[in-house]
C-alpha positions in Angstrom: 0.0 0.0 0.0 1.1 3.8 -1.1 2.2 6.1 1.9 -0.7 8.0 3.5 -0.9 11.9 2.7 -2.6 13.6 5.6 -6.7 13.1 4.8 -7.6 15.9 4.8 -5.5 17.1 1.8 -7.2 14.8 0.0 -10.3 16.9 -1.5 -13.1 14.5 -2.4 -15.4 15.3 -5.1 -18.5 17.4 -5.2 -21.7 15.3 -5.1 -23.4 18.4 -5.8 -21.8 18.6 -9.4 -23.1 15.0 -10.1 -26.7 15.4 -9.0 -26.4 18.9 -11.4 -25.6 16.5 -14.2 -27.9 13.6 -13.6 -31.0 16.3 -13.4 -29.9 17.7 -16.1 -29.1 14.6 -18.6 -33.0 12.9 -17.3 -34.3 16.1 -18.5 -33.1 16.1 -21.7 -33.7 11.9 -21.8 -37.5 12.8 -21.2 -37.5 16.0 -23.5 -35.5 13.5 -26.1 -38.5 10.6 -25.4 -41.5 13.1 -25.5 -40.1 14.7 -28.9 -40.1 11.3 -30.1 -43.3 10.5 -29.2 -44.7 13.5 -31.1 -43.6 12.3 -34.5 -44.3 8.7 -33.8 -47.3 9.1 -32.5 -48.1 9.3 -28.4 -50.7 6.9 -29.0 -49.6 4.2 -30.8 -46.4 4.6 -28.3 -48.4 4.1 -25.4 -50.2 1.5 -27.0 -46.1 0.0 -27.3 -45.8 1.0 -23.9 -48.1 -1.0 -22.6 -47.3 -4.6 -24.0 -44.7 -4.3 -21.2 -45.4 -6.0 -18.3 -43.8 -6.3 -14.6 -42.3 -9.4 -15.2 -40.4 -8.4 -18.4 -39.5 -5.5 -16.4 -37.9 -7.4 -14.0 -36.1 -9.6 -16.4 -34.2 -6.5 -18.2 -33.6 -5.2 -14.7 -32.2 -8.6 -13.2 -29.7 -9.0 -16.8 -28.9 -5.6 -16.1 -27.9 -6.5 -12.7 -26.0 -9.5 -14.2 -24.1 -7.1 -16.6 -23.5 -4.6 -14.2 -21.6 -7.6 -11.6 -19.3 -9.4 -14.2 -18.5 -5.5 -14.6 -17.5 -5.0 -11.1 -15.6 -8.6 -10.6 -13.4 -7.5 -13.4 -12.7 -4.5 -11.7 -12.1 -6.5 -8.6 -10.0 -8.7 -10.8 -7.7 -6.2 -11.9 -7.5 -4.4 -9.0 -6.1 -7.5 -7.3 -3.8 -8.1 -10.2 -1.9 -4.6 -9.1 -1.6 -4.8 -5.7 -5.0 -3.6 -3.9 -6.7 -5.6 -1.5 -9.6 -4.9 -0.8 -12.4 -6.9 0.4 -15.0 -7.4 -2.0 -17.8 -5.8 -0.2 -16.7 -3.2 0.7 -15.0 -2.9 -2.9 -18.5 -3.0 -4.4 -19.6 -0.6 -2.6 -17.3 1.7 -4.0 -17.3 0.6 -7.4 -21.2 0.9 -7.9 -21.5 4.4 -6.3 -19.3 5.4 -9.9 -22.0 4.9 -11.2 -23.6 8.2 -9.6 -21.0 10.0 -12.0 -22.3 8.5 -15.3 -23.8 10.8 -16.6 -20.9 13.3 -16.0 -19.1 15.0 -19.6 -16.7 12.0 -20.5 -17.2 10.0 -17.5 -15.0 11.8 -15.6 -16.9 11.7 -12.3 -16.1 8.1 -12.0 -12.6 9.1 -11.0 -14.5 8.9 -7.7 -13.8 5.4 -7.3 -10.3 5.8 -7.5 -10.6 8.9 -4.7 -12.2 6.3 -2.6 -9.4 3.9 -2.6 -6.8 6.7 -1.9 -9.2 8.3 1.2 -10.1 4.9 2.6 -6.7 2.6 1.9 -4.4 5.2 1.1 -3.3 3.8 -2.9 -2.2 6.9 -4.6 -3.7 7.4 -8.4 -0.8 6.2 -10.3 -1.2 3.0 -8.6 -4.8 3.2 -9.4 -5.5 5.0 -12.8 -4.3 1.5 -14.7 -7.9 0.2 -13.5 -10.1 3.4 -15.3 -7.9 2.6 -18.0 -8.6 -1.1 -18.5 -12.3 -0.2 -17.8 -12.8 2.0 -20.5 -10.2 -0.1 -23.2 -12.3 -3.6 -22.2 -15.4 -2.2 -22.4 -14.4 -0.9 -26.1 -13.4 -4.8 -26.9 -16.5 -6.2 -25.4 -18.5 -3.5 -27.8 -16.4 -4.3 -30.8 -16.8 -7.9 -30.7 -20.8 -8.1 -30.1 -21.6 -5.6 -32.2 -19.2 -7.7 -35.2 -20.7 -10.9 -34.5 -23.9 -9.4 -34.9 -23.2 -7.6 -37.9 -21.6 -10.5 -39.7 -24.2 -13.0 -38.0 -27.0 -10.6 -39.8 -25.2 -9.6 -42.7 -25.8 -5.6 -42.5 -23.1 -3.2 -41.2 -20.1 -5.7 -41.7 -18.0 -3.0 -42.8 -18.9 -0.7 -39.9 -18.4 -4.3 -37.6 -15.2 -5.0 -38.7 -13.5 -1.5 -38.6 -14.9 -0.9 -35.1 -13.2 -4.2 -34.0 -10.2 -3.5 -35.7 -9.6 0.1 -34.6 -11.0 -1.6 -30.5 -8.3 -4.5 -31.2 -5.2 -1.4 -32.5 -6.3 0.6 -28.9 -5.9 -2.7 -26.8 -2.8 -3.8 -28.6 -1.3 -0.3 -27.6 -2.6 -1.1 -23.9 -0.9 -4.0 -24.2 2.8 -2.8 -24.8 3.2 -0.2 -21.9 6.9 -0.7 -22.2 6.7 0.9 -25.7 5.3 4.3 -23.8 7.8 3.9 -20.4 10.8 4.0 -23.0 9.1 7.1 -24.7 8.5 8.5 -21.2 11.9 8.1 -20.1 13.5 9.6 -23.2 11.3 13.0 -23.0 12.6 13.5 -19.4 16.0 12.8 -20.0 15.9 15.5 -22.9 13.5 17.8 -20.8 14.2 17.2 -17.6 11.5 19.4 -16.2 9.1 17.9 -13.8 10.3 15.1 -12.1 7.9 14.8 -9.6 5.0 14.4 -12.8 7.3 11.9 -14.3 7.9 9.9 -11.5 4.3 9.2 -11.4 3.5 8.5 -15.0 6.7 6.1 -14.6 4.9 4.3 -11.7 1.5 4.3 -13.6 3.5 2.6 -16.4 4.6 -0.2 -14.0 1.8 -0.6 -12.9 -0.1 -0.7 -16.1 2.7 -3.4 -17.1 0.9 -6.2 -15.0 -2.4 -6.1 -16.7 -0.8 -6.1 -20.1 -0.5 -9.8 -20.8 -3.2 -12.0 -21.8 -3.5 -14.2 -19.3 -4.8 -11.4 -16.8 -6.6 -9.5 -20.1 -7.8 -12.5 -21.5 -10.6 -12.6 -19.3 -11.2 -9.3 -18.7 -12.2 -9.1 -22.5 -14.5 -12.0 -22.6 -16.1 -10.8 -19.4 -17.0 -7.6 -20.8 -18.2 -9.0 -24.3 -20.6 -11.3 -21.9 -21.3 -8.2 -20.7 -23.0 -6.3 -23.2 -24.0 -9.7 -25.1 -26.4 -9.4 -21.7 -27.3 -6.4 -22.4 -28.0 -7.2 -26.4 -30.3 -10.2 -25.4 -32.1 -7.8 -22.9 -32.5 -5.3 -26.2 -33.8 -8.6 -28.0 -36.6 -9.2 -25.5 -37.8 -5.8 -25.2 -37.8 -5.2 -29.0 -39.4 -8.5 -30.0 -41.9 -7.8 -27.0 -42.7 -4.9 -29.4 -42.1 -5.7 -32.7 -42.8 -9.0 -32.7 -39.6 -11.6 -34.4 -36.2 -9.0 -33.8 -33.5 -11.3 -34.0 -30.6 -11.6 -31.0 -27.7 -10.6 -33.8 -30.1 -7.4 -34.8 -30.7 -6.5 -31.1 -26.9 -6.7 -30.3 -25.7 -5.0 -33.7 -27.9 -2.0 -32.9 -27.6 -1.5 -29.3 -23.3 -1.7 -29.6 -23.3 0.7 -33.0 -25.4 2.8 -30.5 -23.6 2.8 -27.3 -20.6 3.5 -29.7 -22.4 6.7 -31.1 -22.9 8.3 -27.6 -19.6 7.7 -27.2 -18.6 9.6 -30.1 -20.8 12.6 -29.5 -19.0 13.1 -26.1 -21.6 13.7 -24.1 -22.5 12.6 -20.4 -24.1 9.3 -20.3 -24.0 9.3 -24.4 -27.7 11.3 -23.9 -29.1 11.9 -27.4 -26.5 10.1 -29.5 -27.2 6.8 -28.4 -30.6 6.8 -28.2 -31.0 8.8 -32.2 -29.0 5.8 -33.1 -30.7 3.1 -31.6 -34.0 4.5 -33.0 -32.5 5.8 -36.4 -30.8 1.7 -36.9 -33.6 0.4 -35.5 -36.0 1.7 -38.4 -33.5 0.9 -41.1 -34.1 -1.9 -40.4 -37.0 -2.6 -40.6 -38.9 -1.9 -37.1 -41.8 0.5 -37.1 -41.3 4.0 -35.6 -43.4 3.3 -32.5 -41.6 0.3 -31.3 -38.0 1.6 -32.1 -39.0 5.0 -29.6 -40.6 2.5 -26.9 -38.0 0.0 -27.2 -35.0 2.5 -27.0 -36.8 4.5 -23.9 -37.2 1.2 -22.1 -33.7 -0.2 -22.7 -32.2 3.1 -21.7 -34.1 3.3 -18.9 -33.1 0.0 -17.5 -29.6 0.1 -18.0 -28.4 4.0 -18.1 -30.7 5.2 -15.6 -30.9 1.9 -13.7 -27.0 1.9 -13.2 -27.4 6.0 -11.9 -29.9 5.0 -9.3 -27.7 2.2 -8.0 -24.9 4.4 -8.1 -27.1 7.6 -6.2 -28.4 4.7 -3.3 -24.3 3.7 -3.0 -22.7 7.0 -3.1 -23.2 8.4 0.6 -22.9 5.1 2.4 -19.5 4.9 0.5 -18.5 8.5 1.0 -19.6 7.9 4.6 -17.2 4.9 4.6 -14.4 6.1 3.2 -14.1 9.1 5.3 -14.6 6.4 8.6 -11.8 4.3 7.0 -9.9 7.1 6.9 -10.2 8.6 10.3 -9.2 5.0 11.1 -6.0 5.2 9.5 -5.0 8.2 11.2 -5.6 7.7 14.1 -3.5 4.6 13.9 -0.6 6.8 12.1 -0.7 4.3 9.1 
């Protein structure tokens, strides 16, 4: 474990900002929904609306929930691979209240789970960072490989399925050579030599980056995130074919990846707007009527997006709270 900083230089971050965001990204989900439902048609999309009942509800929640763990254990996973023990509850704990900070511009909020480990066990960022890192490259892999499989299983998009999983397979491959960016590292600062302290830290980052980047820890991480959203894709299935009657699995998947990958793109919190434009704009190129692709998208969104902020809004104090007990702990001991 890192050496301990005095706690109360450690600044945590501003809940306040977060609950800004989420207000304002549901407002614009709703405005986005309810300007969809004009053209469609409000009442054929109630009519849509209503084919959905509690237990299909609970289904999409409970694959959600699935999704949302094999998510978490990989975190875990990693985490234990560089050197942070933690135990698992109280890991959870402060991996699920990141999702509080979804719906912050790039993500950035969920830097909070980091700030937890530092305040509550004292591992400093560099040691740290490697796991957002991982996170965001796996999650790019998982996307890459549903959304081709689907593609070439369906027979649309392939050439859209195959250059996202090739430019997702370039970014890991990169991940995966960390030496290739120490060596860089280390001949900038010997021709600088300005900011050692900064250096130092990206060295240490480096390191620890190093013992995720081999296949036998990354392996799995990849094919638990592509079970990941291959959840998620059958939950799109059962929704849309709920509503539109025979929507294939590989048409489900390819639209609901391309999607998530087009929120990305647009850069905004929570991918608000761009992925839901796509998943109805794909959805009714192919084939699905315009009241079912609005109904279906809302309801998907709704139980994965906003589902994942509410678990993360219910975790975030308790964790906060935790942390800062953890903390008091450790200083009181002089770790």
């Amino acid at each position: 474990m890192s050496g301990n900083p005095a706690t109360r230089r450690i600044m945590p971050p501003d809940p306040r900002k977060a609950e800004r965001w989420i207000v304002a990204m549901l407002v614009a989900f709703v405005a986005l929904v309810m300007a969809a439902a004009a053209v469609s048609g409000i009442d054929d999309l109630v009519r849509q609306i209503a084919k959905i009942d509690l237990a299909l509800l609970a289904t999409m929640l409970g694959l959600a929930l699935a999704s949302f763990s094999l998510r978490f254990l990989r975190w875990h996973y990693c985490a234990r691979a560089i050197g942070i023990d933690v135990p698992i509850p109280r890991h959870a704990l402060f991996f699920y209240s990141g999702f509080a900070m979804i719906v912050t511009p790039g993500k950035v909020g969920e830097v909070l789970r980091l700030w937890l480990l530092r305040q509550a066990y004292g591992y400093r960022y560099e040691a740290t960072a490697p796991l957002l890192l991982i996170d965001r490259l796996s999650d790019t892999a998982g996307i890459a490989i549903v959304g081709c499989v689907g593609a070439l299983t369906l027979g649309v998009y392939r050439e859209a399925g195959i250059f996202i999983l090739a430019v997702a397979v370039l970014a890991n491959l990169v991940f995966l050579r960390p030496q290739l960016f120490l060596w860089l590292l280390n001949i900038v600062y010997r021709a600088t030599g300005v900011l050692p302290r900064l250096f130092a830290r990206l060295r240490r980052m480096l390191r620890s980056t190093r013992r995720l980047s081999n296949w036998r820890i990354y392996g799995p991480v990849v094919l638990s995130a592509a079970a990941g959203w291959a959840i998620e894709g059958y939950s799109f299935h059962l929704v849309l074919s709920r509503l539109a009657g025979d929507v294939s699995y590989s048409t489900a998947a390819l639209v609901f990846c391309l999607s998530i990958l087009m929120g990305v793109a647009t850069m905004l919190p929570g991918g608000v707007g761009g992925a839901e434009l796509g998943m109805v704009g794909l959805l009714i190129a192919l084939g699905v009527g315009e009241s079912a692709a609005v109904a279906g998208t809302g309801i998907m969104r709704v139980t994965t997006l906003w589902f994942a902020v509410l678990i993360g809004v219910l975790c975030l104090a308790p964790a906060m709270r935790l942390a800062t007990r953890l903390a008091q702990a450790r200083a009181r001991s002089g770790a």
